[in-house]
C-alpha positions as CSV (number, residue, x, y, z in Angstrom):
1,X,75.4,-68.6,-91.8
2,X,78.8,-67.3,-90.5
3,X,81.3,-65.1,-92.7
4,X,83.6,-68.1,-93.4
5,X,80.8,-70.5,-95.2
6,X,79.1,-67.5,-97.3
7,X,83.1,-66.6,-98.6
8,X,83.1,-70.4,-99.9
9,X,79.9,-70.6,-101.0
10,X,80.8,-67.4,-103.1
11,X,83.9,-68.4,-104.5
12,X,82.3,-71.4,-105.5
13,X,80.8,-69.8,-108.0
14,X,81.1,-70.3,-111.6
15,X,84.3,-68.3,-112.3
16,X,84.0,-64.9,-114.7
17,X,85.4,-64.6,-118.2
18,X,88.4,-62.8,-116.7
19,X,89.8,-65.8,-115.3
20,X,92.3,-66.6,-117.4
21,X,95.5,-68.3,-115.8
22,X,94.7,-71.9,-114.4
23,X,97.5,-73.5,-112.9
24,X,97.7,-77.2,-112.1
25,X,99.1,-77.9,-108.5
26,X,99.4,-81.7,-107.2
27,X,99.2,-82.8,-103.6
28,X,101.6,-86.1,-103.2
29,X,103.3,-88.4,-100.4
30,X,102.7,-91.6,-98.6
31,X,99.7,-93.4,-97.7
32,X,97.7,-91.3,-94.8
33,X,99.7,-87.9,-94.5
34,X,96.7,-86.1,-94.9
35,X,96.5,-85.0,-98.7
36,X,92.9,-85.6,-98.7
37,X,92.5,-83.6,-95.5
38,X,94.7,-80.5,-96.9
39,X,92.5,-80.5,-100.2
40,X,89.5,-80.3,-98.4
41,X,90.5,-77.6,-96.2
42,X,91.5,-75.6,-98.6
43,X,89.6,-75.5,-102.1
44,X,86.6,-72.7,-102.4
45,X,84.7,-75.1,-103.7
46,X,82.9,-78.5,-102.0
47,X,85.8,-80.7,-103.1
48,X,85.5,-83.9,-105.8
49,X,86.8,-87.0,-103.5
50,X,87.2,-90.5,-104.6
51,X,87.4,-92.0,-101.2
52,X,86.1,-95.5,-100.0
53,X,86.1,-97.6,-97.4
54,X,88.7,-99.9,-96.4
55,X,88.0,-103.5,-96.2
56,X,89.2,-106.8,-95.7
57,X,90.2,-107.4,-99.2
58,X,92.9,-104.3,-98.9
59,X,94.6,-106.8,-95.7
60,X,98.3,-107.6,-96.7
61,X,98.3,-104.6,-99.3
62,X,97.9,-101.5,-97.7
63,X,99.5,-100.9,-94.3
64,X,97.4,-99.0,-92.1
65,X,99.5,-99.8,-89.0
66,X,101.1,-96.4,-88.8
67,X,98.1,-94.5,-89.5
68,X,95.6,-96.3,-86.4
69,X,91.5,-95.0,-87.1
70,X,92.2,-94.6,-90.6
71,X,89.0,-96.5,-92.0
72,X,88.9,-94.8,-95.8
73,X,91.4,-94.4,-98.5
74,X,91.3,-92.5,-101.6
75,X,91.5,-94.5,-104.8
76,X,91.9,-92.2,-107.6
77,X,92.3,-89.0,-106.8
78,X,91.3,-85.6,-105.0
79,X,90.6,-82.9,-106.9
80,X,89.6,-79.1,-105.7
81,X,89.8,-75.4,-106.4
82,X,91.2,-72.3,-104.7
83,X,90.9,-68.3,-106.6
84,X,93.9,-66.7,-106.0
85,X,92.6,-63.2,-107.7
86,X,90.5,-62.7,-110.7
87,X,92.9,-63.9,-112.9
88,X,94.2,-66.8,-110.9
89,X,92.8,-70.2,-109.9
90,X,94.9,-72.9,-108.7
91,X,93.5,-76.4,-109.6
92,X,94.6,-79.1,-106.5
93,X,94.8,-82.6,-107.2
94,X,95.6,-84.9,-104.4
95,X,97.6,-88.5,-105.0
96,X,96.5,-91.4,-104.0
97,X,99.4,-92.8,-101.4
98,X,99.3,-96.4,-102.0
99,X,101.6,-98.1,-104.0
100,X,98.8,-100.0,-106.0
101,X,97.8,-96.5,-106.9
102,X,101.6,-94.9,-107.9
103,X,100.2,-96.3,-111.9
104,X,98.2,-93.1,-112.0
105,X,100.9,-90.3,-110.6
106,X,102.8,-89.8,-113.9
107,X,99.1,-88.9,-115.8
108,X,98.5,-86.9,-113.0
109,X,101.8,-84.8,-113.1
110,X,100.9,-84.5,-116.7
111,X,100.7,-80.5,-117.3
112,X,101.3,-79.8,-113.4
113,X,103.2,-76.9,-112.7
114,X,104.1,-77.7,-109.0
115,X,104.0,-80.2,-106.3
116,X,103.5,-80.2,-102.7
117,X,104.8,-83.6,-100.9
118,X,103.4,-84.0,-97.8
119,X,105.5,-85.6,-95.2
120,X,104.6,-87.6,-91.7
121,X,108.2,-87.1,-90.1
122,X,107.2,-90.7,-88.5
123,X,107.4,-92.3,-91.9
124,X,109.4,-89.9,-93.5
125,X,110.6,-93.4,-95.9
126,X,107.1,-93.0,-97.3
127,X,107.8,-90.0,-99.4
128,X,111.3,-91.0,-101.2
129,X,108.8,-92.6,-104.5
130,X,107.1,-89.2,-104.7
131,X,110.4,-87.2,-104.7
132,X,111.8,-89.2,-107.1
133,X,109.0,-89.4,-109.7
134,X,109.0,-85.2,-109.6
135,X,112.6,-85.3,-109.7
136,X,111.8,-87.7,-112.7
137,X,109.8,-85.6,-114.3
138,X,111.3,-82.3,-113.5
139,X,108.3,-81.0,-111.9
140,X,109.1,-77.9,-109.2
141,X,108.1,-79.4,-105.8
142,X,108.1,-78.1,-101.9
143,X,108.2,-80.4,-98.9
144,X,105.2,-79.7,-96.3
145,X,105.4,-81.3,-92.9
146,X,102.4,-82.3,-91.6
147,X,101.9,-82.0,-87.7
148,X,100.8,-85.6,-86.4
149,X,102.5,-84.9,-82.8
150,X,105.4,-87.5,-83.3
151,X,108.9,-87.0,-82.1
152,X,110.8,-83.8,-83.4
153,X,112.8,-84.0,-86.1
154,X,115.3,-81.0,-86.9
155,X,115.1,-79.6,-90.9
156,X,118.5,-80.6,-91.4
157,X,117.5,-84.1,-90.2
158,X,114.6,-84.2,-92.5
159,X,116.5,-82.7,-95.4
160,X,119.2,-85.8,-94.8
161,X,116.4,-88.3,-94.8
162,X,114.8,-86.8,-97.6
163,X,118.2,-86.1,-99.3
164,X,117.0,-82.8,-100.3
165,X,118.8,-79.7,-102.0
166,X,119.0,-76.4,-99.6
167,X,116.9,-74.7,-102.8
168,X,113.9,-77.0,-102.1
169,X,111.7,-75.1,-99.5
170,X,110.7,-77.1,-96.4
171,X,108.2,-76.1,-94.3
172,X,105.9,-76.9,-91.4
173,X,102.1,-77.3,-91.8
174,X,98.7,-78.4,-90.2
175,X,96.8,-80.2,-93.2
176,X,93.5,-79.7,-91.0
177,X,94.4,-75.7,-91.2
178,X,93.0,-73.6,-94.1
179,X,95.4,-70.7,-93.3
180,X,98.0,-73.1,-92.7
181,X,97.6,-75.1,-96.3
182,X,97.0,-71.8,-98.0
183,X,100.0,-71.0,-96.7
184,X,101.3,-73.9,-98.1
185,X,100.4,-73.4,-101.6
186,X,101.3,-69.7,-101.4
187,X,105.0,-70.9,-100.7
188,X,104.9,-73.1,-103.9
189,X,103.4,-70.5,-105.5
190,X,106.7,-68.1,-104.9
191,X,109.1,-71.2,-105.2
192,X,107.6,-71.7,-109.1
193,X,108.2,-67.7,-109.7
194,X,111.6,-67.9,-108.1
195,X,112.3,-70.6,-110.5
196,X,110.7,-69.1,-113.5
197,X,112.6,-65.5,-112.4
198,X,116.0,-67.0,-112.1
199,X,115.9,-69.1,-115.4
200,X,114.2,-66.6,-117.7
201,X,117.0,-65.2,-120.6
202,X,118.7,-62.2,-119.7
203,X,117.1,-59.4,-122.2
204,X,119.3,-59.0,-125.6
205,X,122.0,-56.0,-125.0
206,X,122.1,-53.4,-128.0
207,X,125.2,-52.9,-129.9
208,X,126.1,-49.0,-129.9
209,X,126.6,-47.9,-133.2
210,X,129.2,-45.0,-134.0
């Protein structure tokens, strides 16, 4: 057994009584961007998937055109776990991308603290429904683009497509890549205590007295 399957296997363990700050994370974008992919790479423990395969009575429905070999699709959702210390586990929940599926996002953002949308800078028109239901619901989000190999596309040309603010992070990722994801979520995770830094009330000033 090699070091990297006996670290999983260990922090799939049940989790000690000091864990005490669970944060809810949410994995979102278009159909076949890889939020499956990214949840599996990266959760300690042997992810919950909710994947089956694609049939005939999906034709005229879902469009797999732009995503060729793709044979299963995820129908509810992902769900999987990664310890960031003792004290702090981060609870992933991947989206499903199709549109007969966008029903269950607002239940799922329920509670969430952050979002990740995945991007396929080929179908970058994919993403706009998940930007605006966080937007929606004012959940915190990042962009994370996935590398499928296609043409280049500038950040400020994905930023104009996307129509996003310069305080939205935007970053580049391989969804197949556990350091790569982590590092994905460890971006979110310092976007959300940016956030939380920059809006938390300025301490009370004392009044001198004579």
């Amino acid at each position: 057994m090699d070091s990297a399957t006996s670290d999983r296997q260990d922090a799939g363990a049940p989790l000690g009584d000091a864990t005490d700050n669970g944060l809810k994370i949410v994995i979102v974008g278009g159909f076949g961007v890889g939020k499956t992919t990214m949840v599996r790479s990266v959760s300690d423990i042997r992810p919950l998937n909710t994947e089956e395969v694609m049939t005939q009575a999906s034709q005229g429905i879902d469009d797999p055109s732009a995503v060729r070999g793709k044979t299963s699709t995820t129908v509810a959702f992902d769900f999987g776990r990664i310890s960031l210390n003792e004290q702090t586990v981060l609870y992933l929940f991947g989206a499903p991308g199709q549109e007969r599926f966008w029903f269950l996002w607002d239940r799922l953002f329920t509670g969430t603290l952050g979002a990740v949308v995945l991007v396929d800078t080929r179908r970058l028109a994919d993403s706009w429904y998940a930007i605006d239901r966080l937007e929606h619901h004012g959940t915190p989000f990042i962009v994370a683009r996935n590398d499928f190999g296609g043409p280049p596309h500038t950040a400020e040309q994905v930023r104009e497509a996307l129509d996003l603010p310069e305080t939205v992070p935007l970053i580049d990722c391989d969804a197949r890549s556990r350091e790569s994801s982590k590092h994905v979520l460890i971006t979110l995770v310092e976007h959300l205590h940016a956030l939380s830094t920059a809006n938390a009330p300025e301490p009370a000033r004392k009044i001198a007295t004579p």
